[in-house]
N, C-alpha and C positions, 0 to 999 in steps of 0.2 A: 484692543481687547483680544485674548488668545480664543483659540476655539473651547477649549476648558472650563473657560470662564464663562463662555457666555452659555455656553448648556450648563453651567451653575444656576445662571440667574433662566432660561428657561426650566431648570426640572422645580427650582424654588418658586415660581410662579403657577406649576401646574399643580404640584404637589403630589403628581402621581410616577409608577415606572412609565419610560419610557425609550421605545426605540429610537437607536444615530437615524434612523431614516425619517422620526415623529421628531426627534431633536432639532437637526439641523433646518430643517424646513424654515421654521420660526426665525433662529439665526439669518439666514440665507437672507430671507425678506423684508425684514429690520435694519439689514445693513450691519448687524453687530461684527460679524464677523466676514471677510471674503476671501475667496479663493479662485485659485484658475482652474482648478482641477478637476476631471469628471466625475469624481468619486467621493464627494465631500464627506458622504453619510457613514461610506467606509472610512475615510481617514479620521473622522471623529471616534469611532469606533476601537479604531486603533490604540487612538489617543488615550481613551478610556481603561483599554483594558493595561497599557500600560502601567496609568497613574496607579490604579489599582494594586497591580502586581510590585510596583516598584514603592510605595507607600504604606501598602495593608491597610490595618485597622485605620489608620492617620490619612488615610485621602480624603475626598471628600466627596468620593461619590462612591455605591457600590454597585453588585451587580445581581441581580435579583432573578438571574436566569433568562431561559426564552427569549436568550438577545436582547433584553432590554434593563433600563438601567435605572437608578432614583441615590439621593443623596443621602447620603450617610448621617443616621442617626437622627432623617426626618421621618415620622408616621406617615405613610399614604392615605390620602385622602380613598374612603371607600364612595367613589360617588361614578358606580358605572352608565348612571345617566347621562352626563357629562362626552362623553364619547358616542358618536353613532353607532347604530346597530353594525351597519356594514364591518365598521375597525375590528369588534368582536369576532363577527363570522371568521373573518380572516386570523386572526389568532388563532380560533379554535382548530382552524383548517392546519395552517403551521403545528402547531400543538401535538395534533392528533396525526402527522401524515405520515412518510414513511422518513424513516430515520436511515443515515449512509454512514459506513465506514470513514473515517479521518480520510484516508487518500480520494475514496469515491466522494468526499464530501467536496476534495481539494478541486478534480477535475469536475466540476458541477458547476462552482465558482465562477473555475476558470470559463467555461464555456459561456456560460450564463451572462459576463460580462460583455461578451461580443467585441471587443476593439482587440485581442490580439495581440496585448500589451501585458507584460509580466507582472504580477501582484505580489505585494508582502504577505508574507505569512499569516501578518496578523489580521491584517484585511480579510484573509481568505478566511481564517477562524471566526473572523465578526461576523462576516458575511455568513457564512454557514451557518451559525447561532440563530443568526436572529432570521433567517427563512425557516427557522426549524427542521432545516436538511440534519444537523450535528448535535447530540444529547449525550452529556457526557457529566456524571459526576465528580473529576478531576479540578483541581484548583488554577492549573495551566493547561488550559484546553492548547493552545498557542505554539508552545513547547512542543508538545506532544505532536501535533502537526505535521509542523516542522522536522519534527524526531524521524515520523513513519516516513513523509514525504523522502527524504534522505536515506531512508534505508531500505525501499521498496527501489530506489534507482541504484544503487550499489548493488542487490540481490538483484536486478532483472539484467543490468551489464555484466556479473561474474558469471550469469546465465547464456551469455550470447545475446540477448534479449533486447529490443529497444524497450528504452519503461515511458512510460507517459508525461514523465516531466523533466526538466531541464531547469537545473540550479543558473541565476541570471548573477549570483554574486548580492551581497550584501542584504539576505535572505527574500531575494525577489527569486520568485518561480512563475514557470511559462509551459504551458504544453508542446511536447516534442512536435507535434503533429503541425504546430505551425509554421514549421520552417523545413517544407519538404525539400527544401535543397540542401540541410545542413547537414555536417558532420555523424548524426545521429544516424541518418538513413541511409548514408553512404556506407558506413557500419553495417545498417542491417542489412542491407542489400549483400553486401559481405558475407555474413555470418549466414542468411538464405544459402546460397552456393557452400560455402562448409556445411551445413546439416543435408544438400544432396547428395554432396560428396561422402560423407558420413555415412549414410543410407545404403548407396553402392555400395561401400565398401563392405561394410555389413553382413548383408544379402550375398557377399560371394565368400565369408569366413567358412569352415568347415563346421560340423556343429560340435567339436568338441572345442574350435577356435574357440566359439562364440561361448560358449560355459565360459573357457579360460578368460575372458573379455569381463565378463560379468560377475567373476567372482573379483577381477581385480580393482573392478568398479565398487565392489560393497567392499571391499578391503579402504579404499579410500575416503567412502562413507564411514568408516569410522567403524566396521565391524573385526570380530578376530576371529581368529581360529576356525580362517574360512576356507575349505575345501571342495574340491569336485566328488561327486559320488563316482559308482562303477557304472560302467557303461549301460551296465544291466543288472536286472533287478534292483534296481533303485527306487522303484515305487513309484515312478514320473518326477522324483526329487532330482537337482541334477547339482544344486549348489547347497551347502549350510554353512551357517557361518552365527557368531553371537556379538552382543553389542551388550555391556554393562555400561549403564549411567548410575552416575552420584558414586559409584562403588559398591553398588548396592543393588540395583533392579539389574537383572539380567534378562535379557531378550535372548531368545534363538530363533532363526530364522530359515525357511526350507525354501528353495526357490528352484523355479522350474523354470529353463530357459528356451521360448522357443522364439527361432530363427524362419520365422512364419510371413508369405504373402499374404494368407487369406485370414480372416479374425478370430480369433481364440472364442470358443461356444462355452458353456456353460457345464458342460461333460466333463470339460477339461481343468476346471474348478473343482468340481465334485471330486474328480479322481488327486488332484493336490492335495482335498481335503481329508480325503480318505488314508494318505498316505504321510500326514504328519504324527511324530512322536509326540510321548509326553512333553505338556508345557510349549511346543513349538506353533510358532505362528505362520501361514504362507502366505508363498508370495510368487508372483506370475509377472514373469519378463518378457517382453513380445518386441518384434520389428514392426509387428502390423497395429491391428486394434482390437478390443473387446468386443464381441455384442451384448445391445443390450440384457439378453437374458445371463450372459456372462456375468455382469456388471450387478444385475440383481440377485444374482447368487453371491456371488462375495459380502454384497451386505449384510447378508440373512446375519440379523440380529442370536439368534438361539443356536448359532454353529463358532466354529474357529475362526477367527478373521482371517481374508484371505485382502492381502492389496494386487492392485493390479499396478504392473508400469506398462505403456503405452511404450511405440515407437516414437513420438512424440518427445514424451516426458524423458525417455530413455538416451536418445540424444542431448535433449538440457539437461541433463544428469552426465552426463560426458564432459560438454564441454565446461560445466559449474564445477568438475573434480577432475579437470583435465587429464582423461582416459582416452587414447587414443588422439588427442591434439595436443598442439601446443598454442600457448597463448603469448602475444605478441605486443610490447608494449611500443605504442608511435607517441614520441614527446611530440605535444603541439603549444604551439606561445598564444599569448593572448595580451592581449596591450592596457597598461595598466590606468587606473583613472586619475592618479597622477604619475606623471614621467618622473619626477624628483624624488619619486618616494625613498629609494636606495638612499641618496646623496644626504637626505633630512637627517636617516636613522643614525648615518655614520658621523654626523655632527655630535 
């Protein structure tokens, strides 16, 4: 008997929803079904939402939310006597707790499992579901996953950035963090020494170097008709430049660049603020950091927005629009899980 099958014949016998975790227990113990593996309650899970996804209306089971599951086209038995108190609490607890992002839901998963061993996509979406870490009104929670996982690792590498997961092939994912000897961290150890180097170099520009730096950096960003102000009288403005999206919405933008140790105060805001034109929005470039009263001034809701870039932010904005680096590509081989595969195709 498949696994499918036999949480057919358990949800047909309970007649209510039920979690892979409230499923498979029953299977397991019956003998209906067996396995080697440590993760039964997720690979039914899987199983599940597959059938689902790949059959629609015509599966035979559906999926009723809150990770848990009942058969397609049977009424639920209303009989919450039936289950002990305790099963409830704990629902409500899942139910009610606090809800994580896809990726924050993904590395939770991951952690949570403890052995260190890469997880399918879909497991990790089941998994998430039915702890009620993941609430999502989408029909491919799964997908989407998948989707973000993928693209939070491409955005944190075009960043310099180690990202938190590691693609294992044939949609199995792993956190970077487990393999502190691998590939990933020797990278970031890398990419550390380029953003000191960075820094230095930086901190020794001339300050109209460092304008010139910054307005080539928002020219890259995808802005136009971006120039340096005069030396003086410029109002603390040192860069403007505009960004049309869709064809249609125009941005302008006023940027003040300081080539600063010590951290941008909240004066220093106000006077940005003061010294935007119509329609213009600022913005505050630094080597150092903001303080917090800096930081709570640029929010202030009932004024001009002002953004802050950090020396931080402002080196992964370098290396992410390669200004002032270059980026380096090293082919690396990796061994395939079959050797013949070539030889098959050319048949």
């Amino acid at each position: 008997m498949s696994v499918l099958d036999a949480a057919y014949e358990v949800l047909k016998k309970s007649g209510s929803p039920m979690s892979p975790a409230d499923i498979i227990r029953p299977i397991l113990e019956s003998g209906m079904w067996t396995t080697k593996g440590k993760t039964p309650e997720q690979t039914l899970g899987a199983r599940l939402y597959v059938d689902i996804k790949k059959f629609g209306a015509k599966s035979r089971f559906v999926n009723v939310g809150n990770g848990r599951f009942a058969l397609s086209g049977v009424k639920a038995k209303e009989s919450p006597a039936q289950a002990p108190l305790t099963c409830f609490k704990e629902k409500a607890k899942e139910i009610s707790g606090k809800t994580y992002s896809f990726t924050d839901c993904a590395e939770k998963v991951l952690k949570a499992q403890g052995t260190h061993k890469p997880m399918h996509y879909l497991d990790i979406t089941q998994t998430a579901l039915s702890r009620g870490w993941l609430k999502t009104a989408g029909q491919t929670p799964a997908a989407t996953m998948y989707a973000q996982i993928i693209q939070e690792i491409q955005r944190l590498r075009k960043r310099g950035e180690v990202p938190r997961f590691v693609q294992c092939g044939k949609g199995l994912v792993a956190l970077t963090v487990w393999d502190k000897a691998g590939v990933d961290f020797q990278v970031q150890q890398h990419h550390e020494d380029v953003r000191k180097k960075l820094k230095a170099k930086l901190m020794a520009l001339k300050p109209e170097e460092f304008e010139e730096l910054i307005s080539r950096l928002f020219r890259e960003i995808g802005f136009h008709e971006v120039s340096r102000t005069r030396l003086s009288g410029d109002g603390g403005i040192d860069v403007r430049g505009a960004m049309v999206t869709g064809g249609v919405i125009r941005t302008e933008l006023a940027i003040q660049a300081k080539r600063w140790k010590r951290n941008v105060q909240a004066p220093i805001v106000q006077q940005v603020r003061g010294s935007l034109g119509a329609h213009e929005q600022g913005c505050i470039v630094t080597t150092s950091d903001f303080s917090a009263g800096a930081r709570e001034e640029a929010r202030k809701m009932d004024k001009a927005p002002i953004a802050l870039i950090d020396g931080k932010e402002l080196i992964n904005l370098m290396l992410e629009y390669e200004v002032g680096v270059r980026r380096k590509e090293v082919p690396l081989f990796e061994v395939k899980e079959n050797l013949l595969d070539d030889l098959e195709d050319a048949r």
